[in-house]
N, C-alpha and C positions, 0 to 999 in steps of 0.2 A: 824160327817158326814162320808160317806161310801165312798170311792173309790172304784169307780168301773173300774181301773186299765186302762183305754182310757182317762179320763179326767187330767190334768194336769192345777196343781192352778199359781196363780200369784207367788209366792213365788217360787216353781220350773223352770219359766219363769226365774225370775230375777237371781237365784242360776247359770241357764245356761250360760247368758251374762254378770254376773258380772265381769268387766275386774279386781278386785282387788285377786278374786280367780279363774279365767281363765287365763292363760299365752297367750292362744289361740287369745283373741280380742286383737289383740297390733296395731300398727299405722295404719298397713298395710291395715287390715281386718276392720277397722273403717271406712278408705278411698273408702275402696271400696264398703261397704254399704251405705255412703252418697250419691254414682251414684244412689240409686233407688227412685225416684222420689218420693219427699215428705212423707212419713212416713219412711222409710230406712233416709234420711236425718233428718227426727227427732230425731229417734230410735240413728242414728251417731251421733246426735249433744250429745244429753245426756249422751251415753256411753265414747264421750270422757271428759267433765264435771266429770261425775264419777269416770276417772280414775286418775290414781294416777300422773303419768308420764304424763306430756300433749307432745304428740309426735308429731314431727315438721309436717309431713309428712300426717297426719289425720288433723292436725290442716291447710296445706296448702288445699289439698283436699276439706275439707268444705266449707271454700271459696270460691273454683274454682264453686262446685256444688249450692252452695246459687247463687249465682251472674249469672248462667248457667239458673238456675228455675225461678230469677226475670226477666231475660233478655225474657225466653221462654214466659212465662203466660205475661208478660207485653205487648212487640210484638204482640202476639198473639191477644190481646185486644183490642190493639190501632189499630190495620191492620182489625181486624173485627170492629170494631167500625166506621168506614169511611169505612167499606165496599169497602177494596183494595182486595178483594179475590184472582186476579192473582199473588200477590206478597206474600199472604198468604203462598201456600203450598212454592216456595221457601224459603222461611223466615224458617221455619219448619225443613227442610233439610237440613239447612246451621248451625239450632241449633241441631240437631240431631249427624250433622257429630263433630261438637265442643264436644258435650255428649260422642262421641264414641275416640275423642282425647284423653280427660280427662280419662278416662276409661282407658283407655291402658296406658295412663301414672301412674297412678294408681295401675294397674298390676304390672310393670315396678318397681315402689319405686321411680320412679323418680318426680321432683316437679319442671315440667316445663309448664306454664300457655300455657293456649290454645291460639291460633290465637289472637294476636290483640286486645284483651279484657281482657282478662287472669291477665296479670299487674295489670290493674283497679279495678278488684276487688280484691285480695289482699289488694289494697290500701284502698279502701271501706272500708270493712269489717273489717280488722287490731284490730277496736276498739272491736268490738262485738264478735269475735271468737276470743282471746287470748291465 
């Protein structure tokens, strides 16, 4: 098959993010692609599976961001579902500002849970992210 030098196969994808010949995807840079909402958090969860070193810091991250996106889309669901709409968009806000905690903690390297709920999931999670 021809390359036609713009197309880029799966094999080049995976060569790029493979963290076992990338030094580049280490804890840091894993935590901070689990912040993107749902495929960035898949794409993190299986980069750090794949890698070799499971590092505390991608591995605290993920949990903060799993537990962040059940909490969102769950909310989210149950408040439109009883059609509570005025508490909707606060609900929203309060999860958005939690996203933007994590996030900067993230940046940081530091692995301090968000507000109030942060603990929980950790504890949650514990089994499923190892």
């Amino acid at each position: 098959m021809k390359n036609w030098g713009f197309l880029i196969t799966s094999k080049e994808i995976f060569n790029l993010i493979n963290t076992k010949s990338n030094p580049v995807m280490n804890g840091k840079n894993i935590a901070l692609l689990s912040y993107i909402p749902f495929l960035g958090w898949i794409i993190a969860f299986v980069l750090y599976f794949e890698s070799k070193t499971k590092d505390s810091i991608a591995r605290f991250h993920l949990r903060q961001t799993l537990g962040l996106q059940i909490l969102f889309l769950g909310g989210s669901m149950i408040l439109g579902f009883f059609r509570v709409y005025f508490l909707l968009f606060p609900f929203e806000i309060i999860c958005f500002a939690l996203w933007i905690v994590g996030l900067l903690n993230a940046l940081k390297e530091e692995q301090k849970p968000v507000f109030y709920i942060g603990h929980y999931f950790q504890e949650w999670f514990k089994n499923f992210i190892r």
